[in-house]
C-alpha positions in Angstrom: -54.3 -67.2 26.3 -52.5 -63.9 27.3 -53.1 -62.5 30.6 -54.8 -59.3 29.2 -54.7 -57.6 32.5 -50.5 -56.7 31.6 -49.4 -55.4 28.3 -49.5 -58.0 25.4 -48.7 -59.2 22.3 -51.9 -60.0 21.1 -52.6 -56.3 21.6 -49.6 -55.3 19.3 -50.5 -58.1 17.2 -53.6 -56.0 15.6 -50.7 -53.4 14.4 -49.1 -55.5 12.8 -46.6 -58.3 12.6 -43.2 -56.1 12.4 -43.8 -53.2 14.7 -41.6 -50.9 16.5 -42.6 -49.5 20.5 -41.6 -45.8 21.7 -41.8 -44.9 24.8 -40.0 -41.7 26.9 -38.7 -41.2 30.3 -38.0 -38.2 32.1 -40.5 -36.0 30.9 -41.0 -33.7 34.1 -37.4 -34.0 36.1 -36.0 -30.9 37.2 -33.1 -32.4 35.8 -30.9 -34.6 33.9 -31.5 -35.9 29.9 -35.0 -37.4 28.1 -34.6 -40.8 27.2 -36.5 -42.6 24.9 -36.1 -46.4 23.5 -37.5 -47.9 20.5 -37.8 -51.7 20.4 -38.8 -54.9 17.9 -39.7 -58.2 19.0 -38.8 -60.3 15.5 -40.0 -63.1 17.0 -42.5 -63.0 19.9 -42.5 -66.7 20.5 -39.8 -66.6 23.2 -41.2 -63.8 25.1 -44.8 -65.6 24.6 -44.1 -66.8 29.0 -42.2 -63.4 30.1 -44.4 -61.2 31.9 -43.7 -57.6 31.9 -45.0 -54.3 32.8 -45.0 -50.7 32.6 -41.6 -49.8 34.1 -43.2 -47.6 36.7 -45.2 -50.5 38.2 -42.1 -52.6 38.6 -39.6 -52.8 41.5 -35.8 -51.5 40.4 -34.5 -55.2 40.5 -37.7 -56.6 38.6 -36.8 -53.9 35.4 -32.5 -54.8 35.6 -33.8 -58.7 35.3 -36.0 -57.9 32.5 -33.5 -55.3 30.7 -30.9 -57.6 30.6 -33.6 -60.2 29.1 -34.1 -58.1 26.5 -31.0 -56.2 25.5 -29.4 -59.5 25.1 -32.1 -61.8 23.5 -31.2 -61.7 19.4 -35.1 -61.5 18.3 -34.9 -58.3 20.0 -34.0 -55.3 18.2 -33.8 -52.0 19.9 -31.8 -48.4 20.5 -31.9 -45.3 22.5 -32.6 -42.0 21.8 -31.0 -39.4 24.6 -31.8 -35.3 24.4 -29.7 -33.6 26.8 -30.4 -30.8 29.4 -28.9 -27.9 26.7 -31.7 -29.2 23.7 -34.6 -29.6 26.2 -33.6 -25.6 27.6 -33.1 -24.6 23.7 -36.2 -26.4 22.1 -38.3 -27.3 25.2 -38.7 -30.7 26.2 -42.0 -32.2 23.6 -39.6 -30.8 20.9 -36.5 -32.8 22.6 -38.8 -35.8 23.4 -39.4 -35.8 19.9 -35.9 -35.3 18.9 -35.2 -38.2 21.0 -37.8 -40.5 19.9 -36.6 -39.8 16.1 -33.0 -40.8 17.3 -34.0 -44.3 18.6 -35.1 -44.9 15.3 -32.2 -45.1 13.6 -31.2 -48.0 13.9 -31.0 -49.6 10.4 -33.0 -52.9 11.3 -36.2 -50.8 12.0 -36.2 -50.4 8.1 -38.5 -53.6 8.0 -41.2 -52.2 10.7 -44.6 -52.2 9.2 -46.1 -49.7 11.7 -44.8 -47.6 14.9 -46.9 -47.5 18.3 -46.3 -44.8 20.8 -47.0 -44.5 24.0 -49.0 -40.8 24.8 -50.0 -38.5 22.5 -46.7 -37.0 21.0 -47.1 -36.3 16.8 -44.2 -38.7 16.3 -43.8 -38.7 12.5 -41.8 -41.1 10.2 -41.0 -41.4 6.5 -41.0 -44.9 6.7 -44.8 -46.1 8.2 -47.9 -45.7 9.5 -47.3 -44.4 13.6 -50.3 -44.6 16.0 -49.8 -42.7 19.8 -51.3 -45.3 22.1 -52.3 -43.3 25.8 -51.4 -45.4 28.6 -49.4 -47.2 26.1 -47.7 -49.1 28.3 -49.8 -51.1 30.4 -51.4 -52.3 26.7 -48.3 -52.7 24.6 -45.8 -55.5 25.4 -43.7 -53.6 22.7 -43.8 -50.0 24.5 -44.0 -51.5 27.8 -40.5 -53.2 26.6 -39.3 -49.7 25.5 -39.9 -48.3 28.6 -37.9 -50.5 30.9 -35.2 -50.3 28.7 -35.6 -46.1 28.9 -36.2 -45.9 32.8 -32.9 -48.7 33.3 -30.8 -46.0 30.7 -32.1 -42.8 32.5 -31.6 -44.4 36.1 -28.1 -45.4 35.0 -27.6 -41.9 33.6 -29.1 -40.2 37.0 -26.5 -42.6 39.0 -23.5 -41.7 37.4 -25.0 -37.5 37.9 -25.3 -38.3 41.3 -21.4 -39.5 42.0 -20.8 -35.9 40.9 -23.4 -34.0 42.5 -24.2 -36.4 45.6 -26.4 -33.4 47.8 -29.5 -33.1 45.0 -29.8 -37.1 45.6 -30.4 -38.3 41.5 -29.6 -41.5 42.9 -33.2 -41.7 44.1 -35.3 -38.7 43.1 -34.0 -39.5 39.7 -33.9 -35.9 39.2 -37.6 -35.2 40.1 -38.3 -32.4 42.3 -38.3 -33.8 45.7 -38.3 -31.8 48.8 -34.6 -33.3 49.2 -33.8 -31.8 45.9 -35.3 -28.4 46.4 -33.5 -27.8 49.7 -30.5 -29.0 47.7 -30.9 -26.5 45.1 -31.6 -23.5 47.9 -28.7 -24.4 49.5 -26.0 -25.1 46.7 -27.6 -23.7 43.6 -28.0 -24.6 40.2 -25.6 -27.1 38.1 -25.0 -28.1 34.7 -27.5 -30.8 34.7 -30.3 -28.3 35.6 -32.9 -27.4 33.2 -33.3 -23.9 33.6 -36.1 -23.6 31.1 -38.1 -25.1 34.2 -39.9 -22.9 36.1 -38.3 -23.7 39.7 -35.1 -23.7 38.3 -36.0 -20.0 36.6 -37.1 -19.1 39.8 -34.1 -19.4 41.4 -32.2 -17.9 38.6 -34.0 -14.9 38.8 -35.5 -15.2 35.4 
């Protein structure tokens, strides 16, 4: 029997057999890109034993172990959607989220999905099938809870790399959030590239 009390497959089960999970990360930073991952499980029978979670409840090491697990296992199928700081400032960020979301659906294997689950309450739409928005998606959903390590390892990546450039707003742990750390940062050096200045902090200090 499934541990119930984690995200399952017998929950995604009652969708479907050949389902795809969307989940999103980086909804509310100050800055840095929107990442979303879609993800198939083709054959659920090896991950029947692997225990997983809503990235947000797992340690940093805990979601690289299980990222790796799943970007490399071949009954996995998955891909990336990325919106970057100039769409989420020209569209706003649902619009991007979406934008992103519709990206991590292309890949061509996703063709053979009988339904889409996502996690929130975004209007996801697709040509292809039937998609159902799934609020606290991923603690039910061993599909979206499987997108959304592989979005929070991709954005934390993303947010490291930033960081290198711009070491004083600290993306290598605030992630881009707006930390007291990266406030004083922002009074004190201003506003970069990677800054979404359709936020209202960042406006602020714009003068807009």
């Amino acid at each position: 029997m499934p541990n119930l009390s984690f995200p399952s497959l017998a929950f995604d089960k009652k969708h479907g057999s050949k389902i795809i999970g969307i989940d999103e990360v980086g909804y509310g930073p100050w800055a840095g890109p929107v990442v979303t991952a879609a993800v198939m499980i083709l054959d659920s029978r090896p991950f029947e034993n692997l225990t997983i979670n809503d990235s947000k409840k797992l340690t940093a090491r805990q979601r690289e172990e299980i990222f790796a697990i799943l970007c490399s296992h071949p009954s996995v199928v998955y891909q990336v959607g990325i919106s970057q700081v100039a769409e989420i400032d020209t569209i706003n960020i649902r619009e991007a989220t979406l934008l992103a979301m519709s990206r991590s659906l292309e890949h061509p294997d996703f063709a053979e999905a009988e339904a889409i689950i996502v996690d929130g309450i975004l209007p996801l739409k697709s040509k292809n099938c039937e998609v159902t928005t799934i609020i606290s998606g991923d603690t039910k959903s061993y599909h979206i809870a499987a997108a959304s390590i592989i979005a929070k390892v991709t954005r934390d990546r993303i947010m490291q790399d930033l960081h290198k450039q711009f070491p004083a707003y600290m993306w290598s742990t605030n992630v881009g959030y707006g930390t007291r750390a990266h406030a004083e940062a922002l009074g004190n050096f201003g506003v970069t590239i990677h800054h979404r200045k359709s936020y209202a902090p960042i406006r602020k200090l714009l003068g807009k």
